[in-house]
Backbone as JSON, one array per atom type, in Angstrom:
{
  "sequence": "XXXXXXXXXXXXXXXXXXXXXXXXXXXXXXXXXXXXXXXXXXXXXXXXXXXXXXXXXXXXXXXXXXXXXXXXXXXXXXXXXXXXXXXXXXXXXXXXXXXXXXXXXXXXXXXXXXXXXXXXXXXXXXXXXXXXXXXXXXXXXXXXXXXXXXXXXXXXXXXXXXXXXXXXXXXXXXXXXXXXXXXXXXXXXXXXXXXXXXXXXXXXXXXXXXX",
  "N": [[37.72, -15.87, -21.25], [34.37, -16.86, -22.2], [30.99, -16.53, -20.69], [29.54, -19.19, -18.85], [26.56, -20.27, -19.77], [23.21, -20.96, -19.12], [20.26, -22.89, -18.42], [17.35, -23.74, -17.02], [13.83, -25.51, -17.04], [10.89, -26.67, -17.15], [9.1, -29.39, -18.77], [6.98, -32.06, -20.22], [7.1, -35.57, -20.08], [6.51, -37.03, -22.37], [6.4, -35.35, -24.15], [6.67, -32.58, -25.49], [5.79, -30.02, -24.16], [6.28, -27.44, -22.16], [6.15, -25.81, -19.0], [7.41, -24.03, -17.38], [10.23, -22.01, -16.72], [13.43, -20.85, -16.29], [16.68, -18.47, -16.41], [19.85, -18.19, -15.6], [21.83, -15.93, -14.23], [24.36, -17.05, -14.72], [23.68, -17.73, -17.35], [22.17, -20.46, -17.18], [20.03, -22.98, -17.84], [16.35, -23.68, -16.64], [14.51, -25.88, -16.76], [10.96, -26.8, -15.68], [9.24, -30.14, -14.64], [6.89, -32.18, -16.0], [7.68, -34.77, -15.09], [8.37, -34.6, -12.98], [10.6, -33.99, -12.11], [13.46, -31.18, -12.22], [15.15, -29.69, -15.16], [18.68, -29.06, -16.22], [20.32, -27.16, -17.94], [23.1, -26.69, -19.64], [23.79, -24.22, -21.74], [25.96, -22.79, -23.08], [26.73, -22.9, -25.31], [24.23, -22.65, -27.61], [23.46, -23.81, -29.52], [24.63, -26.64, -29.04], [23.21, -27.68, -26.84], [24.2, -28.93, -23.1], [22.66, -31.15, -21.17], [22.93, -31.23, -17.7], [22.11, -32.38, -15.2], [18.92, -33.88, -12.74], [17.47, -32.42, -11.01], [15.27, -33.3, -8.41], [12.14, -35.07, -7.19], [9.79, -34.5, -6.35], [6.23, -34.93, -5.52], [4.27, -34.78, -6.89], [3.43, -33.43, -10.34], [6.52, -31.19, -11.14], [6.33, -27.29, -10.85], [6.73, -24.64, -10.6], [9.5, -22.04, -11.8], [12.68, -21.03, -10.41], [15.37, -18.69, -10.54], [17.95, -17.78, -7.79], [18.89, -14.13, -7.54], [22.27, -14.17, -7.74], [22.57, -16.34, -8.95], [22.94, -18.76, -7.23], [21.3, -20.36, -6.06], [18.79, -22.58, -6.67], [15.07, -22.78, -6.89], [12.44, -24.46, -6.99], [8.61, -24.95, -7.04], [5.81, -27.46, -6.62], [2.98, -29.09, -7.86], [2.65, -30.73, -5.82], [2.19, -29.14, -3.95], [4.49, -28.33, -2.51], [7.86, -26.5, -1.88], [10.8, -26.49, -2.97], [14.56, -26.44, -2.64], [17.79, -25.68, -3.71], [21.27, -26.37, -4.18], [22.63, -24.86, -6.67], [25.54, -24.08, -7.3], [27.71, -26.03, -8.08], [26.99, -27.08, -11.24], [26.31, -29.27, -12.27], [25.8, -30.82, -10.54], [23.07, -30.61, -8.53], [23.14, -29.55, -4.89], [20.95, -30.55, -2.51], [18.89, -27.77, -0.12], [18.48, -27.47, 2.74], [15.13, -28.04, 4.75], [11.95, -29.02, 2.95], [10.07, -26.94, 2.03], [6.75, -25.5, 2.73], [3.38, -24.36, 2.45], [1.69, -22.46, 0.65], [-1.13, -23.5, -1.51], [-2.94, -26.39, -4.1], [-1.29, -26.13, -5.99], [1.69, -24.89, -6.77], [2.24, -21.76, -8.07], [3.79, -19.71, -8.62], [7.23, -19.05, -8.45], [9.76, -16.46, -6.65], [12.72, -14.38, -6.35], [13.53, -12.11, -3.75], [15.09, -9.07, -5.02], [17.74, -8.76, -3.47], [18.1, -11.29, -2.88], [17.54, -12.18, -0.78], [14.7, -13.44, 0.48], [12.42, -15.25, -0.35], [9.42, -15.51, -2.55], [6.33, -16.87, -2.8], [3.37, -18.27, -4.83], [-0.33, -19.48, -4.67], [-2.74, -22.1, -6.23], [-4.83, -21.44, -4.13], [-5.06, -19.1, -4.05], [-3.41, -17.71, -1.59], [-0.52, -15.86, -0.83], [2.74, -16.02, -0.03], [6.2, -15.39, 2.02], [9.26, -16.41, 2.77], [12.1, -15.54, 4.98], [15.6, -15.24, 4.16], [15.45, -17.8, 3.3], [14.78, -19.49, 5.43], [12.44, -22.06, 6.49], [10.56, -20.55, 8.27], [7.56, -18.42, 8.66], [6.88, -15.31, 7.0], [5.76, -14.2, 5.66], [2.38, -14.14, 5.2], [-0.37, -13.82, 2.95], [-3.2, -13.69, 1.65], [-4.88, -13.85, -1.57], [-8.37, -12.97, -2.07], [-9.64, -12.78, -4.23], [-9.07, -15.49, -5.8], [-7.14, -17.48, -7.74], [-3.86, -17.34, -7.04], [-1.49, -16.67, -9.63], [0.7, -15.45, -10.38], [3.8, -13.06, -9.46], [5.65, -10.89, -8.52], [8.9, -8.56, -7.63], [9.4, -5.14, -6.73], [12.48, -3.33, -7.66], [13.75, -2.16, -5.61], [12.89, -4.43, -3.29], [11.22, -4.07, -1.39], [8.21, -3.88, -2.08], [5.58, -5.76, -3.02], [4.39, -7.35, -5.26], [1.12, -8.79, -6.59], [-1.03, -11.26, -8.92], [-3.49, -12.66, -10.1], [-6.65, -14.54, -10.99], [-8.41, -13.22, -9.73], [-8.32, -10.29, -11.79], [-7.25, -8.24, -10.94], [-4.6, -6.84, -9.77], [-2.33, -6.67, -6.99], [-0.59, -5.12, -4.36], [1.84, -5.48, -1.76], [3.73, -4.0, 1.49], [6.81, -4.96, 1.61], [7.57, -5.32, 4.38], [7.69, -6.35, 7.13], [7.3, -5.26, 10.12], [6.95, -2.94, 9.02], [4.51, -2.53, 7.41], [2.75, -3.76, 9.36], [2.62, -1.46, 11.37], [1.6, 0.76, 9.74], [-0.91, -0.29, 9.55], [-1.93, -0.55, 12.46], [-1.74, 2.19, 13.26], [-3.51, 3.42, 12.05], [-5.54, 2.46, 13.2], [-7.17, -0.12, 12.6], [-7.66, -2.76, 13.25], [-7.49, -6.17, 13.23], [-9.46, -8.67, 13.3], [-10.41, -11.7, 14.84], [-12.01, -13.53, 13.39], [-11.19, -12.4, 11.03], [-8.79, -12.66, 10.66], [-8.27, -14.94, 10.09], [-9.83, -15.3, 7.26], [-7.82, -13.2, 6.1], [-5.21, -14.3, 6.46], [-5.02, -16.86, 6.45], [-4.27, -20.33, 7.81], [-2.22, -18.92, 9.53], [-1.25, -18.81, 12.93], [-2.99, -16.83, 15.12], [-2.43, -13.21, 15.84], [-2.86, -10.49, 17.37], [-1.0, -8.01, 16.84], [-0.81, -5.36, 17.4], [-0.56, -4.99, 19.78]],
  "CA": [[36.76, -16.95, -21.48], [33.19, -16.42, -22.22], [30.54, -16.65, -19.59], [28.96, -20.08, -19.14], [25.19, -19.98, -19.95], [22.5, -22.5, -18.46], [18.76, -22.99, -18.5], [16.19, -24.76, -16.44], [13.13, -25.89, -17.65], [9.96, -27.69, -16.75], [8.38, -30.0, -19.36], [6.25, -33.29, -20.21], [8.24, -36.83, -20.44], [6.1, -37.76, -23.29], [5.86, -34.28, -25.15], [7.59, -30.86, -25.63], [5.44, -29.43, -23.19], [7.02, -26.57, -20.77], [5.32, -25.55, -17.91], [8.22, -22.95, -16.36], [11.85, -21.95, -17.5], [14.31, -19.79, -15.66], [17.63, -18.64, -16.97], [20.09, -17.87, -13.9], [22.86, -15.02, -14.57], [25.46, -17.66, -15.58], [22.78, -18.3, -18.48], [21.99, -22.02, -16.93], [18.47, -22.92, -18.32], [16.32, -25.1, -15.5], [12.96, -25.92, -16.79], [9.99, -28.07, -14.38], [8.18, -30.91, -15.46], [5.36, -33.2, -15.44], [8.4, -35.93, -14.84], [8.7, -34.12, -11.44], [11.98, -32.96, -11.92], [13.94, -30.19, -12.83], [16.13, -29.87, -15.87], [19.35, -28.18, -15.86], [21.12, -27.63, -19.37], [24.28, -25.05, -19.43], [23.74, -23.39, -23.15], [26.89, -21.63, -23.31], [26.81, -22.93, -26.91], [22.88, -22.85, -27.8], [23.43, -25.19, -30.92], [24.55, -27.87, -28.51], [23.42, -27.26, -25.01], [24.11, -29.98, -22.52], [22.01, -31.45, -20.35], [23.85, -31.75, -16.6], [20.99, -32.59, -13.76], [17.65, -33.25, -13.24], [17.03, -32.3, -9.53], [13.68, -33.87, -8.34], [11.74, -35.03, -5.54], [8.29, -33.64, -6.05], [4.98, -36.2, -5.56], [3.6, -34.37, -8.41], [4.57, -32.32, -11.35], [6.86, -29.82, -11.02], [5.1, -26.35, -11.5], [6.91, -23.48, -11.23], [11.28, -22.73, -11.14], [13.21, -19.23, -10.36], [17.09, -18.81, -9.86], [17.86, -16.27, -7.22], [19.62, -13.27, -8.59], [23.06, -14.3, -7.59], [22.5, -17.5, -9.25], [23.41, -20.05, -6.63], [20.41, -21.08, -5.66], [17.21, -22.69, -7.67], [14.1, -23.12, -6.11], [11.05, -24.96, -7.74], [7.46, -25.72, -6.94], [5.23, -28.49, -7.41], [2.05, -29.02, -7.86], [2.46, -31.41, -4.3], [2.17, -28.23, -2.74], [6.04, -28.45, -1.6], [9.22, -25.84, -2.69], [12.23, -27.37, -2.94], [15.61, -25.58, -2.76], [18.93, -26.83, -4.33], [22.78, -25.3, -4.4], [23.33, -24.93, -7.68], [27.34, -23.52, -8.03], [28.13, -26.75, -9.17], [25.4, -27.26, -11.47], [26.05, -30.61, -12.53], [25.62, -31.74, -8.76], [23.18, -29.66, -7.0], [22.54, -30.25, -4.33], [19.44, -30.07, -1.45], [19.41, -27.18, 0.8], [17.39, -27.35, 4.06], [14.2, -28.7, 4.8], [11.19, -28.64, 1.82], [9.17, -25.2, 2.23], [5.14, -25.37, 2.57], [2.42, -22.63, 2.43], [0.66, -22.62, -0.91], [-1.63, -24.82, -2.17], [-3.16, -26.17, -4.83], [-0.43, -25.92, -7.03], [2.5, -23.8, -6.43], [2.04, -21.23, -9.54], [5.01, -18.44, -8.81], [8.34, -18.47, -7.02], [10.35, -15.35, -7.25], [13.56, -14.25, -4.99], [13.62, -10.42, -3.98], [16.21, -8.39, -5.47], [18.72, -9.19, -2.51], [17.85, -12.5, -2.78], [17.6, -13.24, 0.73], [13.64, -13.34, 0.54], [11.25, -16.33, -1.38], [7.44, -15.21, -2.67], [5.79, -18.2, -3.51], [1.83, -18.35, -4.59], [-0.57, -20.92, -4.65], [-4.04, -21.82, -6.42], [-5.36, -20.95, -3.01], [-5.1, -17.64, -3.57], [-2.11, -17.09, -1.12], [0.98, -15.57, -1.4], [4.1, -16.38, 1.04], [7.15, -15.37, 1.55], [10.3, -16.88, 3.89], [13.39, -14.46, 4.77], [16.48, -15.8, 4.37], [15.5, -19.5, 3.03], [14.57, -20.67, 6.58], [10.92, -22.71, 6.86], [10.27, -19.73, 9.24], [6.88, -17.58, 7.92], [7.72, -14.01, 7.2], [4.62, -12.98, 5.31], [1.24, -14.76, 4.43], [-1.11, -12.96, 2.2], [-4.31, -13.84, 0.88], [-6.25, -13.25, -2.61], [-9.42, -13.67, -2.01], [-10.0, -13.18, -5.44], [-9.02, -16.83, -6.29], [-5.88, -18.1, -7.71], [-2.52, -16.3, -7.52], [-0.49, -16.66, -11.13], [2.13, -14.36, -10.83], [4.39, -12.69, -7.94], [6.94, -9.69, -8.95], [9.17, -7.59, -6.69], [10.2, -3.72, -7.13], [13.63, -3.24, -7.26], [14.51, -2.0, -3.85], [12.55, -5.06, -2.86], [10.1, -3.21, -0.7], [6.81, -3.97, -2.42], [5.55, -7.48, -4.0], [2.91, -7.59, -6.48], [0.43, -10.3, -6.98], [-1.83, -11.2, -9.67], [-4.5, -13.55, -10.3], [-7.54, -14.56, -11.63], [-9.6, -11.91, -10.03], [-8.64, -9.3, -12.59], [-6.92, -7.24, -9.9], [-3.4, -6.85, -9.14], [-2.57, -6.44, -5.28], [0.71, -4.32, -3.8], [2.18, -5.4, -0.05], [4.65, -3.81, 1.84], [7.01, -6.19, 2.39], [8.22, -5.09, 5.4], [6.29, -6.7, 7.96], [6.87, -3.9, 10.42], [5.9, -1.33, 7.85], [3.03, -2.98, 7.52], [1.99, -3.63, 10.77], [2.58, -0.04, 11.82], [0.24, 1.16, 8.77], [-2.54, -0.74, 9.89], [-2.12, -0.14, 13.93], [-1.93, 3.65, 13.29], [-4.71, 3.5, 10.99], [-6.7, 1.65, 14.24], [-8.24, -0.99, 11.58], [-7.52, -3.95, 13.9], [-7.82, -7.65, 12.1], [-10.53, -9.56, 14.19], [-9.25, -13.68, 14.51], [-12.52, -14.13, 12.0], [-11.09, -11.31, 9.68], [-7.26, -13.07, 10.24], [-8.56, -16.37, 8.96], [-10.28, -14.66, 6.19], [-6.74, -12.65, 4.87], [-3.69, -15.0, 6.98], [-4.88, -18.51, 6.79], [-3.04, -21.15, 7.85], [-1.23, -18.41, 10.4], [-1.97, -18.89, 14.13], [-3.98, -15.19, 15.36], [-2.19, -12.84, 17.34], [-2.85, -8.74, 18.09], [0.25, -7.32, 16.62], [-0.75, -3.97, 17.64], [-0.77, -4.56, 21.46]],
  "C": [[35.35, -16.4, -21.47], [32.41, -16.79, -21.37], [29.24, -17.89, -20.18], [27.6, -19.4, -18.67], [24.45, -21.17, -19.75], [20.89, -22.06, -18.3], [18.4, -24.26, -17.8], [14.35, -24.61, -16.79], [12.24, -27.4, -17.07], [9.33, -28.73, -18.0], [7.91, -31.61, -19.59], [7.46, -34.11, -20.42], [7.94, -37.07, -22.09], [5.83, -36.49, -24.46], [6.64, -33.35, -25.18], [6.75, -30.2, -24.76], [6.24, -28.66, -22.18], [6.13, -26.08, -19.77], [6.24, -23.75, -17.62], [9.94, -23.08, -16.95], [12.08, -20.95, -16.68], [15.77, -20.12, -16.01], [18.42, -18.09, -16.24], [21.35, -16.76, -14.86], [24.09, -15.6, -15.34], [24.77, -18.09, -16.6], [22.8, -20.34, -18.47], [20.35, -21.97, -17.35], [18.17, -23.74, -17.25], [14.73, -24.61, -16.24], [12.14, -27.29, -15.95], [9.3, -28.87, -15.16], [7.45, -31.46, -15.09], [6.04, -33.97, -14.96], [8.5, -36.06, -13.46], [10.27, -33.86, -10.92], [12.36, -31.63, -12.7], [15.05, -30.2, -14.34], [17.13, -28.48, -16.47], [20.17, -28.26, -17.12], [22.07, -26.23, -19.15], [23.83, -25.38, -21.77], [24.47, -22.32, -23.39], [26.72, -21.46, -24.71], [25.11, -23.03, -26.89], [22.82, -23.76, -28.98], [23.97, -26.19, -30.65], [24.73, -27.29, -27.04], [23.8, -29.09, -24.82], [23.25, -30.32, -21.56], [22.85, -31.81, -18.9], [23.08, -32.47, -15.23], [20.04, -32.7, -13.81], [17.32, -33.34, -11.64], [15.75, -32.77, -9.46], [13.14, -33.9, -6.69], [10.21, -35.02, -5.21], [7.3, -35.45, -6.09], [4.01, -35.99, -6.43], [4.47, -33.37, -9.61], [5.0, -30.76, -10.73], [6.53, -28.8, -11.95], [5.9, -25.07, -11.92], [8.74, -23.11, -10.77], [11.54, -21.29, -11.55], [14.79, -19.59, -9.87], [17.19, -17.45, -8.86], [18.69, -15.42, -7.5], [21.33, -13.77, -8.91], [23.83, -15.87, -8.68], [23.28, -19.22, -8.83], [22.64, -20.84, -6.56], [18.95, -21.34, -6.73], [16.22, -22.94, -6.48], [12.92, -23.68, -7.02], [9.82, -25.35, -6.63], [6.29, -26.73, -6.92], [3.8, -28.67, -7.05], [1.64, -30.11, -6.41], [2.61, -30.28, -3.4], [3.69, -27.68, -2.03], [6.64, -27.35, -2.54], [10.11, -26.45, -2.07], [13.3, -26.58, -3.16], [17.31, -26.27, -2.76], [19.82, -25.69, -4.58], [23.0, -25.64, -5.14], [24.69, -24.27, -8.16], [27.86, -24.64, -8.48], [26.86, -27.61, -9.71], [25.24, -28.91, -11.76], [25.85, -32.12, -11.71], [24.99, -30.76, -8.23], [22.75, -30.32, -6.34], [21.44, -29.52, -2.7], [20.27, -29.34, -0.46], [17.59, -27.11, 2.06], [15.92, -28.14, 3.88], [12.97, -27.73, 3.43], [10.23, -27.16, 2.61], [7.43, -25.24, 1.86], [4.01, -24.04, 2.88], [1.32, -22.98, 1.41], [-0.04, -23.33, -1.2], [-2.43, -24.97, -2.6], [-2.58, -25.86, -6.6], [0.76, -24.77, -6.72], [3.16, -22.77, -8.06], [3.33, -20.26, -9.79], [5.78, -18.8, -7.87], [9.07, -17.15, -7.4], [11.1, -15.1, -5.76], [13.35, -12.66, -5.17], [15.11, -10.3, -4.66], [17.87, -8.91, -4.76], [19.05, -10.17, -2.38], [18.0, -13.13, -1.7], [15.81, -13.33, 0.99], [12.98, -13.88, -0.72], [10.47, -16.05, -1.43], [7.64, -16.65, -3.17], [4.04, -17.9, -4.0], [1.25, -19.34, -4.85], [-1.97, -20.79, -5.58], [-4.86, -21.74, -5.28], [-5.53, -19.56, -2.97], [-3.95, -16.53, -2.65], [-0.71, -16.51, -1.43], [1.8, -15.86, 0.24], [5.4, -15.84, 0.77], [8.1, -15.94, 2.82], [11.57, -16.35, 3.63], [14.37, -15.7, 4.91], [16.67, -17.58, 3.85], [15.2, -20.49, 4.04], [13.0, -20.96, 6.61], [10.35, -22.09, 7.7], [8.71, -18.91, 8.34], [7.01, -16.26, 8.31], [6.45, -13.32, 6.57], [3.44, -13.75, 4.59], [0.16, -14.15, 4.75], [-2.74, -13.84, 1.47], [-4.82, -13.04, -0.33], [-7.22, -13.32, -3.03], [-10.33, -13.59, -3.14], [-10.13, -15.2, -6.57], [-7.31, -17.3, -6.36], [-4.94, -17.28, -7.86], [-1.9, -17.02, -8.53], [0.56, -15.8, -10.93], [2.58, -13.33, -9.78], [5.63, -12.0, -8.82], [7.13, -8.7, -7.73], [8.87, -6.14, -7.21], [10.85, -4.03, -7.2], [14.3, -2.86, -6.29], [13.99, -3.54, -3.3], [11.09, -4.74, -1.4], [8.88, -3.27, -1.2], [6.93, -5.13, -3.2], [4.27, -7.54, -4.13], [2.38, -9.28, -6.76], [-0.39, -10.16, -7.99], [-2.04, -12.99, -9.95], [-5.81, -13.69, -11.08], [-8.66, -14.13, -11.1], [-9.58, -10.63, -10.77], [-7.78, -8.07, -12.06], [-5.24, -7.31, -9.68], [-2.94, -6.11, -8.01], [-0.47, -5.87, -4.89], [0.54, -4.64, -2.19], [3.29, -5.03, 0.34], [5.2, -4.98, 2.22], [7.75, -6.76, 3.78], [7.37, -5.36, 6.35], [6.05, -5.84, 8.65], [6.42, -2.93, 9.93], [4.71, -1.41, 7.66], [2.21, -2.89, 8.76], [1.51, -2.26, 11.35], [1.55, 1.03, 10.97], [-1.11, 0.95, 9.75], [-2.91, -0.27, 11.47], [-2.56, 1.36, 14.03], [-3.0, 4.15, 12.21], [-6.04, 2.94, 11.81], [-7.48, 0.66, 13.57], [-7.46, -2.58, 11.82], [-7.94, -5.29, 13.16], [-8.48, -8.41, 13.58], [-10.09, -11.12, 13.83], [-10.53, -13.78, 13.51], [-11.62, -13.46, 10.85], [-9.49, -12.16, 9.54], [-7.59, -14.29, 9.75], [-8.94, -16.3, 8.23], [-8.65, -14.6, 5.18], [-5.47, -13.17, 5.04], [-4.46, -16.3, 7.41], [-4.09, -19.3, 6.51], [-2.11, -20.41, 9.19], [-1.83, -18.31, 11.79], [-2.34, -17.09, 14.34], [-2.74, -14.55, 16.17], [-2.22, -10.94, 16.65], [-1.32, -8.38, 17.68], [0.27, -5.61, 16.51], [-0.81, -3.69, 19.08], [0.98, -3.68, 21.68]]
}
C-alpha cells in the first residue's frame, strides 16, 4: 500500500490566504488560519485531497504550525500568544494534549520540534525564543533578540544548536543544552546581573546559576 500523505495549513475564511503549512512524514498537510483553526487534509491523492479536521481553539488567528518529526504530534501558534498541542495518529480526530504552552508574544511567528522531537522552539514578535523539553509547560530555555522580532527558529541535526533569525539582520546560535551553556558562561566568569537577566531572560524569575 502506498504511504498516506497529509497537509496542514493556515489560511483566511474569506480568501486563499496561507499564513503557515507543514507536511508531517505521513505527507498530512495542516495549514493555520485567520479562522483560528488548523486544517488537516491527507493528500495521498493530490488531485483530490480530503479535508479530515480543523483543530482550533485560538482567540486569534492561528500563526504558525510544525509536525514533530515522528509525525504524531502537531503543534500550532496563534497570534493569542498561546501553542496548542494535538495527537494527531488518528488524524481525523486529534486530539488535545496537555495544558496550552505560553512564552512568546506578540504573535507566535516559529514553532519547530528538535530532531528527537522531544524539544519545542517557539518565537515571538517580542523578540524571544523558547523552548519546553519533552512537551511539559515546564521552561527549558528562554532567549532573547534584542534585535526585535524573531521570524524563524531552525535546529542542527544532532539537535545541539538552535538558530534564530529576525528582523535585526543577524542570525543568533544557542547551545541548547542548558548545562553547556551555563558552564560556558560560569567558566568564562561573565556573570548575568538580575538587570542584565531581565534584559536577555524576560519573563524568567533571576537566579545565580553559577553559585
Amino acid at each position: 500500500m502506498g504511504q498516506n500523505r497529509y497537509v496542514a495549513a493556515l489560511h483566511r475564511r474569506s480568501s486563499t490566504e496561507s499564513w503557515s503549512i507543514a507536511i508531517s512524514e505521513t505527507q498530512k498537510l495542516r495549514p493555520a488560519s485567520v479562522d483560528r483553526t488548523v486544517h488537516l487534509w491527507d493528500v495521498t491523492d493530490p488531485a483530490h485531497a480530503r479535508e479530515l479536521a480543523r483543530p482550533g481553539g485560538f482567540g486569534n488567528y492561528a500563526w504558525s504550525v510544525t509536525f514533530s518529526p515522528d509525525s504524531s504530534t502537531l503543534a500550532a501558534g496563534g497570534a493569542d500568544d498561546t501553542i496548542r498541542l494535538w495527537d494527531v495518529r488518528d488524524p481525523a480526530h486529534p486530539r488535545s494534549l496537555g495544558p496550552t504552552l505560553t512564552g512568546p508574544t506578540h504573535y507566535v511567528y516559529s514553532l519547530v520540534f528538535s530532531p528527537d522531537g522531544r524539544t519545542l522552539a517557539a518565537s515571538g514578535g517580542d523578540g524571544s525564543v523558547w523552548t519546553w523539553h519533552d512537551r511539559e509547560p515546564t521552561l527549558a530555555l528562554h532567549a532573547a533578540n534584542p534585535g526585535g522580532s524573531t521570524y524563524a527558529l531552525a535546529w542542527n541535526p544532532s539537535g545541539s544548536i538552535l538558530a534564530a533569525a529576525g528582523n535585526s539582520g543577524k542570525i543568533v546560535f544557542w547551545d541548547a543544552d542548558p548545562s553547556s551553556a551555563a558552564a560556558a558562561v560560569c567558566s568564562a566568569g561573565d556573570f548575568l546581573s538580575s538587570t542584565e537577566w531581565a534584559q536577555y531572560v524576560p519573563g524568567a524569575p533571576y537566579r545565580d546559576f553559577c553559585e
